[in-house]
C-alpha positions as CSV (number, residue, x, y, z in Angstrom):
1,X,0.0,0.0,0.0
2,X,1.4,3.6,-1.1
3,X,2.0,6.2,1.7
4,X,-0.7,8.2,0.4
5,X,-3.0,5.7,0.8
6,X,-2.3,5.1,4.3
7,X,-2.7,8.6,5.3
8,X,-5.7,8.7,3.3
9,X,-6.7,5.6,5.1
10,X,-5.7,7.3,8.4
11,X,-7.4,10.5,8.1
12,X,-10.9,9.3,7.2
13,X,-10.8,6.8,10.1
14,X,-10.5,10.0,12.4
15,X,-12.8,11.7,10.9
16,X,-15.4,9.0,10.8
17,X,-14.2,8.4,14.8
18,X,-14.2,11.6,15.9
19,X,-18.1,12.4,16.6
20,X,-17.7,9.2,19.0
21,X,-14.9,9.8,20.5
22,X,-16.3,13.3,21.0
23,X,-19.8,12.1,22.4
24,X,-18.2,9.3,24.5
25,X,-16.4,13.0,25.8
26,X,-19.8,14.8,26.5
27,X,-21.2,11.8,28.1
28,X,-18.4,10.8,31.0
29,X,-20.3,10.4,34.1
30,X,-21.3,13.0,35.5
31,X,-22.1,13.2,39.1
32,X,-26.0,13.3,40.5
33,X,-26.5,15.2,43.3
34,X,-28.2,12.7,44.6
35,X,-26.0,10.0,44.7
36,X,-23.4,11.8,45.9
37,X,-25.1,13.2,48.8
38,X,-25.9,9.7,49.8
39,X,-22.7,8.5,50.0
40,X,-21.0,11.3,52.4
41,X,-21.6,12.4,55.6
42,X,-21.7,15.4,57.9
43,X,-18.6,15.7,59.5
44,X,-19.8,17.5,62.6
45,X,-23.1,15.4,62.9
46,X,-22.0,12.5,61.4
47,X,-24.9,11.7,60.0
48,X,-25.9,10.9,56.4
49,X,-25.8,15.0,54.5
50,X,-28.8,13.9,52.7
51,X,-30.6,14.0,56.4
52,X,-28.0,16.4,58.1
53,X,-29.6,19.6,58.9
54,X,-26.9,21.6,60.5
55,X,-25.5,24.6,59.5
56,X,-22.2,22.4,58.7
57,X,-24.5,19.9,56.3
58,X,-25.8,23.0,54.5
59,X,-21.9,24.1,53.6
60,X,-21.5,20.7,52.8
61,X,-24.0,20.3,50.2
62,X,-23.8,24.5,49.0
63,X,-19.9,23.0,48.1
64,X,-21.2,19.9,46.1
65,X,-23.7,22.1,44.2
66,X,-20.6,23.9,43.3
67,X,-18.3,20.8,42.4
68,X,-21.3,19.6,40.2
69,X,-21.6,23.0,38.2
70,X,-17.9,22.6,37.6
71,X,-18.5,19.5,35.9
72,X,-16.3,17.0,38.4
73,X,-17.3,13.2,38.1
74,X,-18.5,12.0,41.3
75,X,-15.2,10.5,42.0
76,X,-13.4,13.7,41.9
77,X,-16.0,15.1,43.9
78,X,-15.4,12.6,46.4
79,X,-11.8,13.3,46.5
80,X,-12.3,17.2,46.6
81,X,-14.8,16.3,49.8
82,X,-11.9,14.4,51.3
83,X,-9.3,16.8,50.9
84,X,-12.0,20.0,52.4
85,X,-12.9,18.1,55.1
86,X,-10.7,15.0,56.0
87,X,-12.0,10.9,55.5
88,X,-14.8,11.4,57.5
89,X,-16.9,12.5,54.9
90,X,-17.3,9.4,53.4
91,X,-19.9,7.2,54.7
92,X,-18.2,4.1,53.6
93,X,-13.9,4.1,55.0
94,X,-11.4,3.7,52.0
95,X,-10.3,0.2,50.8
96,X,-7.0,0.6,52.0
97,X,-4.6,-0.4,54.9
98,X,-6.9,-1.0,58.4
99,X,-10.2,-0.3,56.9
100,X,-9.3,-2.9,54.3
101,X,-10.4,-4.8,57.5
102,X,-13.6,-4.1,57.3
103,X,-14.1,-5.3,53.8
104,X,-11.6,-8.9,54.3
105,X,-13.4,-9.8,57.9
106,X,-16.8,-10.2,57.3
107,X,-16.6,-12.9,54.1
108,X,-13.9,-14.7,55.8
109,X,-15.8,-15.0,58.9
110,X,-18.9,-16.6,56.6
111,X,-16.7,-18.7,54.5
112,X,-14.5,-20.0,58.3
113,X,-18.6,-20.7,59.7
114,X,-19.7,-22.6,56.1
115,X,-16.9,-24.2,56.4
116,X,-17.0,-25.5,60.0
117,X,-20.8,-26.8,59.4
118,X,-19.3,-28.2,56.4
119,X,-17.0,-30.6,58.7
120,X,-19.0,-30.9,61.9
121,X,-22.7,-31.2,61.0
122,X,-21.9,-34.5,59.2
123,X,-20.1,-35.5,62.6
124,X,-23.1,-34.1,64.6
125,X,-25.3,-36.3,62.6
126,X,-23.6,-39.3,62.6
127,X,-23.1,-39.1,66.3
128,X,-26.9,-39.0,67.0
129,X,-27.5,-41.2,64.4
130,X,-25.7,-44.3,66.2
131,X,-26.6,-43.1,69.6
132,X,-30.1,-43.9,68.3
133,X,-33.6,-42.9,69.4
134,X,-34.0,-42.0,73.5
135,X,-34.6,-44.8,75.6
136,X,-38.4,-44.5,75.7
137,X,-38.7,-44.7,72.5
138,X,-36.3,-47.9,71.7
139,X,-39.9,-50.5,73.2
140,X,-39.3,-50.4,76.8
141,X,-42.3,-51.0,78.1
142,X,-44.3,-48.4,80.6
143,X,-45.2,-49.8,83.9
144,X,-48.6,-50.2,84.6
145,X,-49.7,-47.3,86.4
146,X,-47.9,-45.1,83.7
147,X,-49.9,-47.0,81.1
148,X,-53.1,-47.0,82.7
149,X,-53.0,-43.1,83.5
150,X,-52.0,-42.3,80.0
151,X,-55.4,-44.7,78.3
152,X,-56.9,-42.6,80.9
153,X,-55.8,-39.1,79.5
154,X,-56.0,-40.5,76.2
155,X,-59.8,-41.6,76.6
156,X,-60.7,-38.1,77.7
157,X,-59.8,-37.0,74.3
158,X,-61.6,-40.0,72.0
């Protein structure tokens, strides 16, 4: 294939790409109000800002409204939260060194408990499986007052 060609080739691929590239531009994520108001908290109150109603939670969300207007993705909203007003803001801790806790400890904790059914119900069951019924129930027989009270009881209800 000729040079020319090529940069022929070239040039119409941009130019065919470009409206996509440019509309996958206009339509990066954007952050909802919403969503991100959910997801912080009030760092005086420490209480969700979407319930928050001190003069702190007001500030709060007046500054998201602002980070919003500016365009920032909710990620970079997050992080501009974080840097105004410290990792308290989030309502869920970072993924990263002793919080990282907090996400590892709880599936390991289910998977440790599945797996010790896992081992001992089997034994559990097997145990009172060859210990066998209780005693009253393997034929000994009732003595005769037991068995004459309970016809007794049992003929009130026939």
């Amino acid at each position: 294939m000729s040079r020319g060609r090529v940069v022929t080739l070239a040039l119409s691929l941009a130019v065919a790409l470009g409206p996509v590239a440019a509309s996958r531009a206009a339509t990066a994520p954007k952050a909802s109000y919403l969503d991100v108001v959910n997801d912080v908290m009030c760092v005086v109150c420490h209480e969700p800002l979407g319930v928050a109603q001190s003069p702190e939670a007001y500030q709060e969300r007046d500054y998201i409204r602002q980070l919003i207007a500016q365009g920032k993705t909710r990620k970079e909203i997050e992080n501009d939260l974080v840097q105004q007003y410290g990792p308290a803001v989030l309502s869920r801790p970072p993924a990263h060194g002793v919080n990282l806790l907090v996400y590892i400890i709880p599936p390991v904790v289910l998977v440790l408990g599945i797996v010790t059914l896992a081992i001992f119900l089997p034994r559990w069951r097997r145990r009172a499986r060859d210990a066998g019924p209780p005693s009253a129930a393997k034929g000994k027989p009732l003595d005769a007052g037991d068995a004459k009270r309970l016809n007794d009881e049992l003929g009130r209800y026939a």
